[in-house]
C-alpha angles and dihedrals in degrees: 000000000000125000088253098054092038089057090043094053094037088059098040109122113238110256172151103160124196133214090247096058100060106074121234100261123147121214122181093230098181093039087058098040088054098035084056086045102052079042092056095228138096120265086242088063100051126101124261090237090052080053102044090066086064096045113076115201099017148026144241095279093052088052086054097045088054099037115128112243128205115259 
């Protein structure tokens, strides 16, 4: 097994995961991903506030609340 390989399988989250288990939340992905680019920033460096304008029916606290972590 290569490094690369070894450090992909080490930081692989335990699964599997169902689709009961990811909320309904809708993001507007590509919204997100062009508003950050004609800002000339990432989107990890926007604002929640700046995020919050691309995610319907919650808000940046509720996607981080649901995130999946590593195990």
């Amino acid at each position: 097994m290569n490094g690369q390989t070894k450090s992909y399988k080490l930081s692989t989250l335990t699964g599997p995961y169902y689709k009961a288990d990811i909320p309904n939340i809708k993001i507007d992905y590509r919204g997100l991903t062009s508003f950050a680019h004609r800002k000339g920033c990432r989107v990890c460096d926007l604002t929640d506030e700046e995020k919050n304008r691309f995610i319907t029916d919650a808000d940046m606290n509720t996607v981080r609340k649901y995130s999946i972590k590593p195990g």
